[in-house]
C-alpha positions in Angstrom: -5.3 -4.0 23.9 -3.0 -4.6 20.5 -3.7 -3.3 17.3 -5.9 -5.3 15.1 -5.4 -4.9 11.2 -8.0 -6.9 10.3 -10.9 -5.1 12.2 -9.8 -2.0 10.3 -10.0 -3.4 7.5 -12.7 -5.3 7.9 -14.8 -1.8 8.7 -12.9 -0.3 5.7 -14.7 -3.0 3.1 -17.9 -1.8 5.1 -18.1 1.8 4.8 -16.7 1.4 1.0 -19.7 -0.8 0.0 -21.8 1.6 1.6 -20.8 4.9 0.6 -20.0 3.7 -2.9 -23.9 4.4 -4.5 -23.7 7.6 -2.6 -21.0 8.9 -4.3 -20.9 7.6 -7.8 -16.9 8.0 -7.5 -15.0 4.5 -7.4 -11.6 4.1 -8.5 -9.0 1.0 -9.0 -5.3 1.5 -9.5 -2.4 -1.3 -10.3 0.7 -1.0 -11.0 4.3 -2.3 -9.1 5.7 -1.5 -5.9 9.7 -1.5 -5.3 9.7 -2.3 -1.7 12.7 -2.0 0.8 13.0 -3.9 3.3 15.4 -3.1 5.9 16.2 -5.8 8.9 19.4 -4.6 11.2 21.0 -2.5 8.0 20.9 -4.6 5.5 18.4 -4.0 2.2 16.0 -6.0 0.7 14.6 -5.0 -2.4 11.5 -6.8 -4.0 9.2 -5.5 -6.8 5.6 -6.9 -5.9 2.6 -5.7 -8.0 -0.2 -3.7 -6.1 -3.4 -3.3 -6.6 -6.0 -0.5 -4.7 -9.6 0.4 -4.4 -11.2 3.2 -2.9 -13.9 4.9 -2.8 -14.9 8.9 -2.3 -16.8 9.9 1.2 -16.1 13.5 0.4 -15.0 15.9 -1.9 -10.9 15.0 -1.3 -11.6 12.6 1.0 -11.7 8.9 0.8 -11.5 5.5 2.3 -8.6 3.3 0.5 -7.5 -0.5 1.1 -4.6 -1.1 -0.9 -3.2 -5.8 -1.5 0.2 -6.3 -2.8 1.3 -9.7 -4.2 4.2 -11.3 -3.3 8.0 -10.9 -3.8 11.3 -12.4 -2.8 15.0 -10.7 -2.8 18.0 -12.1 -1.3 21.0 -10.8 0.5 23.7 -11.8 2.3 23.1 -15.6 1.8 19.0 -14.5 3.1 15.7 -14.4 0.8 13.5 -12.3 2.5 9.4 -12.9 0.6 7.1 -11.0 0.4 3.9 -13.1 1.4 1.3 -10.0 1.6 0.6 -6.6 2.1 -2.3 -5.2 3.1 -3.6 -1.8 4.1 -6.5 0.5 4.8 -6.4 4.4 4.5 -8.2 7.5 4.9 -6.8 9.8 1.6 -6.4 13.2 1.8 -6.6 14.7 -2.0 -5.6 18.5 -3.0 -5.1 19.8 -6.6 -2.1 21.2 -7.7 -2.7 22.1 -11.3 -6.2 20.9 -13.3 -4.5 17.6 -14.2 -2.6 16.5 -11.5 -3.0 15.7 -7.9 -1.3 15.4 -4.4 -2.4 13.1 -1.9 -2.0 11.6 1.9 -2.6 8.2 3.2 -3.0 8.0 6.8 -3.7 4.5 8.3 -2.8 1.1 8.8 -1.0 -1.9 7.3 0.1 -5.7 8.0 2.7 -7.3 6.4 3.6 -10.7 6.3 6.9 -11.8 5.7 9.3 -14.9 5.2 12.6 -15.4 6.1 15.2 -18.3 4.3 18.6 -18.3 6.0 21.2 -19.9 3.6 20.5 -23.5 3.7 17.4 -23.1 2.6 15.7 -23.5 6.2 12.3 -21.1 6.3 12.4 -19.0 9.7 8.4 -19.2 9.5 6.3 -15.9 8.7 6.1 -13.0 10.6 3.5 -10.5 10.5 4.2 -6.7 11.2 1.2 -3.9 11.7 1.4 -0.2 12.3 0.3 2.9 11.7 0.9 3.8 7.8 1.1 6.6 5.7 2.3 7.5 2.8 2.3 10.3 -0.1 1.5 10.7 -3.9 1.0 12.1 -7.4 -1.1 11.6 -10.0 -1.8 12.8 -13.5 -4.1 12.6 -15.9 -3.0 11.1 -18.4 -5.3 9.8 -22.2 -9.1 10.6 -20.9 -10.7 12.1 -17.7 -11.3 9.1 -16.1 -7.4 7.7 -16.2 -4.3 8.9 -13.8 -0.9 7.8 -13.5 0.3 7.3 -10.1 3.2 8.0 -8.0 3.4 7.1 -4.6 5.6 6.5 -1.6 4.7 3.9 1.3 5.8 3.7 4.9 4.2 -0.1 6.0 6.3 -0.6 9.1 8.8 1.3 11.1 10.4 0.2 14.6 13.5 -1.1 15.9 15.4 -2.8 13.5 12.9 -3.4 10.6 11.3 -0.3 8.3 8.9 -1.5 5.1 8.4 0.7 2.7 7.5 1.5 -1.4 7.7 4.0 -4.2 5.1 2.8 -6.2 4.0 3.3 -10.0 0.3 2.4 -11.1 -2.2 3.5 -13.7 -5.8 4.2 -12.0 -9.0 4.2 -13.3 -12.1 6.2 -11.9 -15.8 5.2 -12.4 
């Protein structure tokens, strides 16, 4: 049986429509990712903005499905793209201080990806799932209802190839 991103996510999108009249406690957060990507030691480096919705369940605990856009760097004569990233987490918050925040994301992620080899020929995309995590901060920042964000990413991780992002956004809760 392989893992299926898509199933996850797809239950994700569920229980967030369903839980979100419950708990009056909806947030969005964008902002820029500064992914690495690295195939066989070599770095890529694309900036890709994000964008994430979640949705409370609990007090400090959440369902979150975080889309990134796409992004290209190139190295060593190869453009690696960034076609799409998508995830689904359970967050785990704690507060640190009244204003500020640490949280876990524990889940799972797809990325797609396209390779170009010199000559311009395309190597097709190739998707990668896996178990993701990640860690964060966040501030408040102007009102109660606004944060800055702070967060690092682990997409992808075996053999040869690890994805991951330190991310900066600016949330909004409802």
């Amino acid at each position: 049986m392989s893992f299926n991103i898509r199933t996850l996510l797809l239950l994700t999108v569920l229980v967030l429509s369903s839980t979100a009249h419950a708990t009056d406690w909806i947030y969005l957060d964008a902002g820029a990712s500064r992914t690495t990507i690295d195939v066989d030691g070599t770095d890529f480096k694309p900036v890709v903005p994000r964008i994430k919705l979640g949705v409370a369940i609990y007090n400090g605990i959440l369902l979150e499905y975080q889309l990134t856009g796409s992004g290209d760097d190139t190295s060593n004569n190869t453009t690696i793209e960034i076609e799409q990233i998508s995830a689904a987490y359970l967050r785990l918050d704690t507060p640190i201080r009244s204003s500020m925040r640490m949280f876990v994301l524990l889940g799972a992620a797809e990325t797609q990806l396209n390779v170009k080899g010199a000559a311009g020929a395309t190597g097709g995309t190739d998707t990668y799932e896996d178990f993701s995590w990640g860690v964060g901060l966040e501030d408040r920042t102007f009102s109660k209802h606004t944060l800055l964000t702070l967060e690092y990413t682990e997409y992808y991780k075996h053999d040869d190839v690890q994805i991951s992002a330190v991310s900066l956004g600016f949330k909004l809760e409802f």
